[in-house]
C-alpha positions as CSV (number, residue, x, y, z in Angstrom):
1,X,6.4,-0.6,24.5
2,X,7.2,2.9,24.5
3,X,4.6,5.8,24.5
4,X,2.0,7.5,27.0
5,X,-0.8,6.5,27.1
6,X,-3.3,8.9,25.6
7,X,-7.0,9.9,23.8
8,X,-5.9,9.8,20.4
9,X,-2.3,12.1,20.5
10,X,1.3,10.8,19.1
11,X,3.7,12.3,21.1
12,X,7.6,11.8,21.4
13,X,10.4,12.6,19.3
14,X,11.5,9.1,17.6
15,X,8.1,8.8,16.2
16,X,8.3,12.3,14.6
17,X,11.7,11.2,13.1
18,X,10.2,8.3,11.4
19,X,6.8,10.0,10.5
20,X,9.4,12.7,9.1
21,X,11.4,10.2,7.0
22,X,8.5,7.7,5.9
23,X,7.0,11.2,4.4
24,X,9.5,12.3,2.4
25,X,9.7,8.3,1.3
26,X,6.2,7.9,0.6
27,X,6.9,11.5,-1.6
28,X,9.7,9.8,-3.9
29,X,7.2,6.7,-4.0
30,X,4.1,9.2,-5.2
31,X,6.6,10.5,-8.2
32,X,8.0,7.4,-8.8
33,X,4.1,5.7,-9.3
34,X,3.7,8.2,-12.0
35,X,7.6,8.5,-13.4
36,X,7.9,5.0,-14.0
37,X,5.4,4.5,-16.5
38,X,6.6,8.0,-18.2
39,X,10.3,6.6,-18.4
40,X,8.9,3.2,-20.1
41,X,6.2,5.6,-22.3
42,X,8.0,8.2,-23.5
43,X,11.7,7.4,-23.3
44,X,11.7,3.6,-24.4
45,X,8.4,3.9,-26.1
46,X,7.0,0.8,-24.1
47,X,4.0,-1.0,-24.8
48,X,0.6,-1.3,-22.6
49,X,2.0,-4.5,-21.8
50,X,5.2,-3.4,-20.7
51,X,3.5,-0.7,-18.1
52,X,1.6,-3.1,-16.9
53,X,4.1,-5.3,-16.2
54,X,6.0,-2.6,-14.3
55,X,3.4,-2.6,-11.9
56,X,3.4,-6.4,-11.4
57,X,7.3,-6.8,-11.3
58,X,7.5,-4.3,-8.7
59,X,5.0,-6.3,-6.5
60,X,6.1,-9.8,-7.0
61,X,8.4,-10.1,-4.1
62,X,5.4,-10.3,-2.5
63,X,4.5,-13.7,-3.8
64,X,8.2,-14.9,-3.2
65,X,9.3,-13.4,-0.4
66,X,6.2,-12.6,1.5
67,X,5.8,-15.5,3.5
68,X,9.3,-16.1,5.1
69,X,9.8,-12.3,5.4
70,X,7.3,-12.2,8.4
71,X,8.9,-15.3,10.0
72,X,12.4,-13.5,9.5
73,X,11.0,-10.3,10.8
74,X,9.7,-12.0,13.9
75,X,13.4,-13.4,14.8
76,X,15.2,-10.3,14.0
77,X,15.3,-6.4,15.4
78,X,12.9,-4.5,13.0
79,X,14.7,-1.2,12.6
80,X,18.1,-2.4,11.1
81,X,15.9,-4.3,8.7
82,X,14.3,-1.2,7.5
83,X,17.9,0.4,7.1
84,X,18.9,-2.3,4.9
85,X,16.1,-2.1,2.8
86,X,16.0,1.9,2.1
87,X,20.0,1.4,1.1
88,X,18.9,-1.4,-1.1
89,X,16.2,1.3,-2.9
90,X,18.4,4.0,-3.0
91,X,20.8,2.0,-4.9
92,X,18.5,0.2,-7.0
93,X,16.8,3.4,-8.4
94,X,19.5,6.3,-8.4
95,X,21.5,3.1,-10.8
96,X,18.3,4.4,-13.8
97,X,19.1,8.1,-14.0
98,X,22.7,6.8,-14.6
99,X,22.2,4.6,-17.2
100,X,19.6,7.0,-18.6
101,X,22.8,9.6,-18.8
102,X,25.6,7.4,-20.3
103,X,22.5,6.1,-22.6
104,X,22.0,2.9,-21.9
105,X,19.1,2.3,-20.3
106,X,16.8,-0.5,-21.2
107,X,13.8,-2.0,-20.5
108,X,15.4,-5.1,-18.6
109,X,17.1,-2.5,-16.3
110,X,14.3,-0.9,-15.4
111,X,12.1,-3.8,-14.5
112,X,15.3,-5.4,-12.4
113,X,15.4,-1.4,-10.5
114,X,11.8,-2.3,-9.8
115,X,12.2,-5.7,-9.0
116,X,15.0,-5.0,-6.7
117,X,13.4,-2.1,-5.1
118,X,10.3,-4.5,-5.1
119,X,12.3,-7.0,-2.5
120,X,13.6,-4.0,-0.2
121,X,9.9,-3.1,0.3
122,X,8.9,-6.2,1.4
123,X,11.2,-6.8,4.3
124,X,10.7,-2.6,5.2
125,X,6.9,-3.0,4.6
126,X,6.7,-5.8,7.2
127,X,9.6,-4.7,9.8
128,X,7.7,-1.1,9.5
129,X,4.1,-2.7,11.0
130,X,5.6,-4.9,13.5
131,X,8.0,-1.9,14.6
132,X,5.6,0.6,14.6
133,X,3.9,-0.5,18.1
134,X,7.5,-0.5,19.6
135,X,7.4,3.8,18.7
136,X,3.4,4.3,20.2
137,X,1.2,2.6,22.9
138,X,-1.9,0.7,22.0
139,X,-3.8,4.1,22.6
140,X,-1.6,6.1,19.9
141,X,-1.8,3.5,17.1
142,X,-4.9,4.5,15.6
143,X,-3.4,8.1,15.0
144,X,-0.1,7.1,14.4
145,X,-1.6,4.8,11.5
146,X,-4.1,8.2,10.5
147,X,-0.6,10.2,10.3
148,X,1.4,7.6,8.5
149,X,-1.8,6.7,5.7
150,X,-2.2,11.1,6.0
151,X,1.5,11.1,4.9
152,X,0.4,8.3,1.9
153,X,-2.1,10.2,0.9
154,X,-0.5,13.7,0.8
155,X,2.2,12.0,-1.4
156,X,-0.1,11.0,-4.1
157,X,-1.4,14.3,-4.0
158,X,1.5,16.3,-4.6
159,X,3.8,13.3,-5.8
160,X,1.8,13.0,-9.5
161,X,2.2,16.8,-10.1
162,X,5.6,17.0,-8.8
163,X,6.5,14.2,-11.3
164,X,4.5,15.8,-14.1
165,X,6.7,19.1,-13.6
166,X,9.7,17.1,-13.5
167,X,9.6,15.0,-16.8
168,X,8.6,18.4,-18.2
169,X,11.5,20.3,-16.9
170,X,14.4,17.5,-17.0
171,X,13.3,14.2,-18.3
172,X,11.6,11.2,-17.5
173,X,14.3,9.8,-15.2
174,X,14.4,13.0,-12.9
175,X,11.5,11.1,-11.1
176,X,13.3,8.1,-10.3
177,X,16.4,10.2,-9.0
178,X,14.0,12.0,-6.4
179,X,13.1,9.0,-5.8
180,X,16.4,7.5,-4.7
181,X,17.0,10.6,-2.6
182,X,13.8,10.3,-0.7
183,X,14.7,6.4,0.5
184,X,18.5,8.3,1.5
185,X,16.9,10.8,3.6
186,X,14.2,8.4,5.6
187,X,17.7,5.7,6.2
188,X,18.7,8.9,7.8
189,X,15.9,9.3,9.9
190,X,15.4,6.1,10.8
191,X,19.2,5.9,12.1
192,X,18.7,9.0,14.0
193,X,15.8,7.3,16.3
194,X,16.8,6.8,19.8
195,X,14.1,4.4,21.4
196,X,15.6,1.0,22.5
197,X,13.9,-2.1,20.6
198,X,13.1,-5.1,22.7
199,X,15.1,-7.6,21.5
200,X,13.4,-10.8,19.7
201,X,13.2,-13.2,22.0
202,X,11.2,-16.5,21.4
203,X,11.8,-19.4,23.6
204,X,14.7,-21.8,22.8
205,X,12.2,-24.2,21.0
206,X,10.7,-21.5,18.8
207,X,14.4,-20.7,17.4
208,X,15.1,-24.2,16.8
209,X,11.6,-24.7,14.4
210,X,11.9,-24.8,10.6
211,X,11.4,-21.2,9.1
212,X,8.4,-23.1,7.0
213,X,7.2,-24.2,10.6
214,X,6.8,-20.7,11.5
215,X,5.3,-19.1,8.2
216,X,2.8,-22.3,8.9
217,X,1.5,-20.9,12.1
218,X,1.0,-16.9,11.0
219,X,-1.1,-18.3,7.7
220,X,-3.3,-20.8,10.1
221,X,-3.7,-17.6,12.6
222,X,-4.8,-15.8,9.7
223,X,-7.1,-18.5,7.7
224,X,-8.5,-19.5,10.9
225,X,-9.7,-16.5,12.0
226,X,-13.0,-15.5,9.9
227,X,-12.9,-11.3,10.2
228,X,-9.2,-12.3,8.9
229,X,-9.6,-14.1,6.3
230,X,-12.7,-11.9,4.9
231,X,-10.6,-8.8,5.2
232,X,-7.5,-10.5,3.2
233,X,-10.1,-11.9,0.0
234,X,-11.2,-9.0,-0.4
235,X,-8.6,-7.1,0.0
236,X,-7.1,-9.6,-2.7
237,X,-10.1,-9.4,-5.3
238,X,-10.4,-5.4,-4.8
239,X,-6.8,-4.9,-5.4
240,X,-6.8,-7.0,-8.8
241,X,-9.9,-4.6,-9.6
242,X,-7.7,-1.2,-8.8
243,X,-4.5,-2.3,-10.0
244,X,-5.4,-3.1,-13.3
245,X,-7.4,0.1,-13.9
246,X,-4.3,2.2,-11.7
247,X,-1.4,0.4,-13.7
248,X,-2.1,1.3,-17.4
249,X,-3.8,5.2,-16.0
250,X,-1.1,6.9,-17.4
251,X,-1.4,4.6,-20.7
252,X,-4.8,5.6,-20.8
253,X,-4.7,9.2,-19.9
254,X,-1.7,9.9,-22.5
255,X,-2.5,7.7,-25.5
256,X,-6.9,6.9,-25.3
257,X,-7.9,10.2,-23.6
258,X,-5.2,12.4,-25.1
259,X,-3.9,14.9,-22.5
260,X,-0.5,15.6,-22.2
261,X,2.1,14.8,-19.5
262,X,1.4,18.1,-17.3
263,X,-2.4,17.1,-17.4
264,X,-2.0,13.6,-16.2
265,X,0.3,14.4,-13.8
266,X,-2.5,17.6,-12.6
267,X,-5.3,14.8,-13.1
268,X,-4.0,12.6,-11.0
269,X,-2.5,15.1,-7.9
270,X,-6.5,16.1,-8.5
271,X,-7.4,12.3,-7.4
272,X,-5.1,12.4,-4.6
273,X,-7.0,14.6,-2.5
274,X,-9.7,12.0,-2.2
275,X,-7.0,10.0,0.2
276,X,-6.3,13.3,1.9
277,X,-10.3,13.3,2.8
278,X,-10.4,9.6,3.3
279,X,-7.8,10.4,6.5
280,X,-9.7,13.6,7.5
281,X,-13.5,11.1,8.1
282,X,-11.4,7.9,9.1
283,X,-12.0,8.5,13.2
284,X,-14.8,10.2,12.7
285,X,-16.6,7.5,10.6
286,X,-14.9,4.8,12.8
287,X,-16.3,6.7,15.9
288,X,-19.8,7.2,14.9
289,X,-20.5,3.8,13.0
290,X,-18.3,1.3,14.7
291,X,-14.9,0.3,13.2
292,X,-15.9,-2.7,11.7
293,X,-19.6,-0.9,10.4
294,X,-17.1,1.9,9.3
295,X,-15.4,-0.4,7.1
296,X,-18.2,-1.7,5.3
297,X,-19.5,1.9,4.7
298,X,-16.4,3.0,3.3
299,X,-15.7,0.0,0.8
300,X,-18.5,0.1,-0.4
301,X,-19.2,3.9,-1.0
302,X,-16.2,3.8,-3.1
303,X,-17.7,1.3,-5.6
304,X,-20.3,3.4,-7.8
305,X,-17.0,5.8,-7.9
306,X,-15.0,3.2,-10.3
307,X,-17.7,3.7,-12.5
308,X,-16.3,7.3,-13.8
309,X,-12.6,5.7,-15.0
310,X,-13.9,4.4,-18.2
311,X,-16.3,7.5,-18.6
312,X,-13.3,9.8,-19.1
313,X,-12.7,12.0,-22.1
314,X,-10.9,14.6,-23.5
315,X,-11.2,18.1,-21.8
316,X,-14.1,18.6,-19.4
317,X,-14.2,14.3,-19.5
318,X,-11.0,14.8,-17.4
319,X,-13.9,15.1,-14.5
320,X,-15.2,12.2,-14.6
321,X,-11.8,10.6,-13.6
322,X,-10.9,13.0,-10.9
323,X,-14.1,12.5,-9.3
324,X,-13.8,8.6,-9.8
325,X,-10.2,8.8,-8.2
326,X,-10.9,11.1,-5.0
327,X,-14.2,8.8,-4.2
328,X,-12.2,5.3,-4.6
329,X,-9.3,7.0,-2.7
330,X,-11.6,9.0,-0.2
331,X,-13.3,5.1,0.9
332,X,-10.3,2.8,0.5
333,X,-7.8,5.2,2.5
334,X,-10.2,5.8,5.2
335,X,-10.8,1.9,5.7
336,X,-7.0,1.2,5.5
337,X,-6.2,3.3,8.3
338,X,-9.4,0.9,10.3
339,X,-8.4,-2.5,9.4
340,X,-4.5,-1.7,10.2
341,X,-4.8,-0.4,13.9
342,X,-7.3,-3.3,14.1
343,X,-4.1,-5.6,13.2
344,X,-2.0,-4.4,15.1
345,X,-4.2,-4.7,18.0
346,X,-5.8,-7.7,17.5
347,X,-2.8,-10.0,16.6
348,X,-0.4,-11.6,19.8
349,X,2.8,-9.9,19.4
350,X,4.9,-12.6,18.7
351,X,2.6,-13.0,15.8
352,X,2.5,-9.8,14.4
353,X,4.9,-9.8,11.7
354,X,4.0,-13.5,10.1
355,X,0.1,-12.2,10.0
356,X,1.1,-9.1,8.8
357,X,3.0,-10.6,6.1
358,X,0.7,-13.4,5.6
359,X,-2.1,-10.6,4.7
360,X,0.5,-8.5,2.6
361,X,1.5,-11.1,0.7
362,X,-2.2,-11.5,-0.5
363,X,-2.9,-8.3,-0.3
364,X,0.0,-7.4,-2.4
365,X,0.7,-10.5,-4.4
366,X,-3.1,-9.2,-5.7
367,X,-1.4,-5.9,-6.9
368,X,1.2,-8.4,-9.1
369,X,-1.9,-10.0,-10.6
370,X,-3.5,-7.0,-11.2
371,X,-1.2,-4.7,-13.1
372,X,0.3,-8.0,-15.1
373,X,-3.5,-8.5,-15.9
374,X,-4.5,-5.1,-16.5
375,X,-1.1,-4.8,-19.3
376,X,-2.1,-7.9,-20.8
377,X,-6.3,-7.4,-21.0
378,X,-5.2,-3.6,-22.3
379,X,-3.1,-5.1,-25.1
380,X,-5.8,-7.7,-26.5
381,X,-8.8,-6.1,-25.6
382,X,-8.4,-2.4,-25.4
383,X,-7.2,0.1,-22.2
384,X,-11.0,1.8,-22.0
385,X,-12.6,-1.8,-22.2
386,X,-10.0,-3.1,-19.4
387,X,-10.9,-0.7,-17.5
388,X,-15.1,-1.6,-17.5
389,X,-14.0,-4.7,-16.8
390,X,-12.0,-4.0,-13.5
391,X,-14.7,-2.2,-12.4
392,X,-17.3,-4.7,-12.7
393,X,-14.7,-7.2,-10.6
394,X,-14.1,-4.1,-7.7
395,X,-18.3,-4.1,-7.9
396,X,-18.4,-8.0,-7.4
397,X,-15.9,-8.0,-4.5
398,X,-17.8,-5.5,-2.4
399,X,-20.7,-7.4,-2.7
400,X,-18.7,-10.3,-1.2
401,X,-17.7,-8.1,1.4
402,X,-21.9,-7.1,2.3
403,X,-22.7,-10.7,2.3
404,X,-19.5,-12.1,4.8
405,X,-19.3,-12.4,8.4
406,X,-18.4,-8.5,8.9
407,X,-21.6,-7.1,8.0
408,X,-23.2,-8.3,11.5
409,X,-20.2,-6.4,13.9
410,X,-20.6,-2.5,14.7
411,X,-17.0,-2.9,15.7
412,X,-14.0,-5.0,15.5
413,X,-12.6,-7.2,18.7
414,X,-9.4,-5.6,20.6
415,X,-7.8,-9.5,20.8
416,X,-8.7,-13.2,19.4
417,X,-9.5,-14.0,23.1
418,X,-11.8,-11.6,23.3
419,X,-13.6,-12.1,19.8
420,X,-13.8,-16.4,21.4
421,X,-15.0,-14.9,24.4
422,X,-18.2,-12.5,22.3
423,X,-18.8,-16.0,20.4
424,X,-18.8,-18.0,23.8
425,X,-21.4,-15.5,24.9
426,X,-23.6,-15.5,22.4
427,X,-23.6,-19.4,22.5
428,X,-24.7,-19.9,26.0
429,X,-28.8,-20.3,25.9
């Protein structure tokens, strides 16, 4: 593992290369959030449905590919993976802006562009956590996570406005082509990194198992292990909850509340900040409660914040939803940034990537559910009434999340053994 040592500083060039390009990546991805929908809204006059199921298309790889990804992962050298995958986006989306100018774009094409660019993420998404740790010793994770989910949040600050400005001043599709050059530029940062990667090496037994074999053992790790398993159901239940309000927004914003596309995009750059903040208390919190307390704190500060979505109106009812977005995104970012240094330190390396793609897959295999669900409930039983009705299920999960195992740590174990150890502890009379 490369890296100093150090109390909380990321230092080194490599990890400044890919900080650099998973910015400007994470930039294309915030216009892209808000473009897509605009493309299927206002230049093929989709359907709620139709929006919706942008969302959900773009996250089922998830469900497919999840699961072996992380065993794949594990066998083969992270970074090349990730290069493959940002060529795979780039091509994938600059392919809409093309059709879009010889006019033939469709619907079908842009649901395969998200599909497509859906796959790419998963193998980057999970070659990115198990390679991060190669860039930064266990004592820079926890910043190097705050800088990366900083970088995240940033992005959906300026990415919605950015968008907004851009369908305004060229068309929908001018999105998706910034988009496309944002994966080109972090391929080129990623190839410029210098830092040797250990080789995979598993033992000559382990490379001989059945790739279902494999994806066996990082589910049992994770299903096993009760802090987990609690953090992957809720993180499954709350994402339905989000994704179905956060997939039809822009649906809602433009056709229920009425504001036009500069509003929405100003609205929702406006909600972005609350992710900037949710990085700014993140150690702080962590520091001062406990990680694991720090968690609970979080989650469930953001609930009573969903409760604004549905309030939102016209004019000064534009509040309500800026408000609603920088609380949710203030508690959710802020316990992101907890629970994925405490992965990354808790789970055996040779582990890391089929855990971490055993709790993406859940995690994001939610995110299909939720924006298929949230098109579908907006169609049959109105947008503003979906959205009540996410709200009451985000509610419901944090409750879960009071009532589980979690609620009794101040903060999470550095290792399994030394969680088995705590509970071998407290055992002995």
């Amino acid at each position: 593992m490369s890296g100093t040592a150090g109390h909380g500083t990321v230092k080194g060039r490599d990890f400044r290369l890919f900080w650099f390009g998973e910015t400007v990546s994470l930039l294309g991805n915030g216009i892209a959030v808000v473009a897509l929908p605009f493309v299927a809204v206002l230049t093929l006059h989709a359907g709620t449905f139709v929006v919706g199921l942008l969302t959900s298309v773009a996250y089922l790889p998830w469900l497919l590919l999840g699961l072996p990804a992380g065993a794949w992962v594990d066998r083969l050298p992270r970074r090349p993976v990730m290069l493959v995958s940002d060529a795979v986006s780039f091509v994938a989306f600059v392919s809409v802006p093309i059709a879009a100018c010889a006019h033939v774009l469709t619907i079908p094409h842009l649901l395969a562009a998200a599909f497509i660019c859906g796959c790419a993420s998963v193998f980057f998404t999970t070659a990115q956590r198990a390679y991060l740790p190669t860039l930064l010793s266990d004592a820079e994770l926890l910043s190097g996570n705050a800088r990366l989910q900083g970088s995240e949040s940033t992005a959906e600050v300026i990415g919605p406005g950015l968008a907004g400005m851009l369908v305004q001043a060229f068309g929908a599709v001018a999105g998706l082509l910034a988009n496309a050059l944002s994966f080109l530029v972090s391929w080129i940062s990623l190839r410029a990194i210098r830092v040797t990667e250990p080789p995979p090496s598993p033992p000559p037994e382990v490379r001989r198992r059945r790739l279902r074999t494999e994806v066996r053992d990082g589910l049992r790790f994770l299903f096993r292990d009760r802090i987990l398993r609690t953090l992957a159901v809720f993180s499954a239940v709350s994402n339905i909850a989000l994704t179905g309000m956060s997939s039809i927004e822009v649906a809602f914003l433009v056709r229920t509340v009425g504001a036009g596309e500069a509003v929405v995009g100003a609205v929702l750059t406006l909600c972005g900040l609350g992710g900037v903040l949710g990085v700014l208390v993140s150690h702080q919190v962590s520091r001062r409660y406990g990680s694991a307390r720090a968690v609970v704190i979080c989650l469930c500060g953001a609930a009573p914040f969903t409760l604004l979505f549905p309030l939102t109106g016209p004019g000064a009812g534009l509040a309500f939803f800026v408000v609603g977005g920088v609380g949710v995104g203030a508690g959710v970012v802020a316990a992101n940034i907890i629970t994925d240094t405490f992965r990354q330190r808790y789970c055996p390396p040779d582990l890391i990537g089929r855990v971490s793609a055993s709790a993406a897959v859940i995690s994001f295999g939610a995110i299909a559910v939720g924006g298929l669900l949230g098109g579908v409930l907006g169609e049959l039983s109105g947008v503003r009434e979906t959205m009540w009705m996410m709200t009451g299920m985000y509610t419901l999960a944090t409750v879960a999340l009071v009532c589980s195992p979690i609620r009794k740590l101040r903060d999470f174990p550095e290792s399994d053994e030394s969680l088995r150890a705590a509970e071998a502890e407290k055992a002995v009379p």
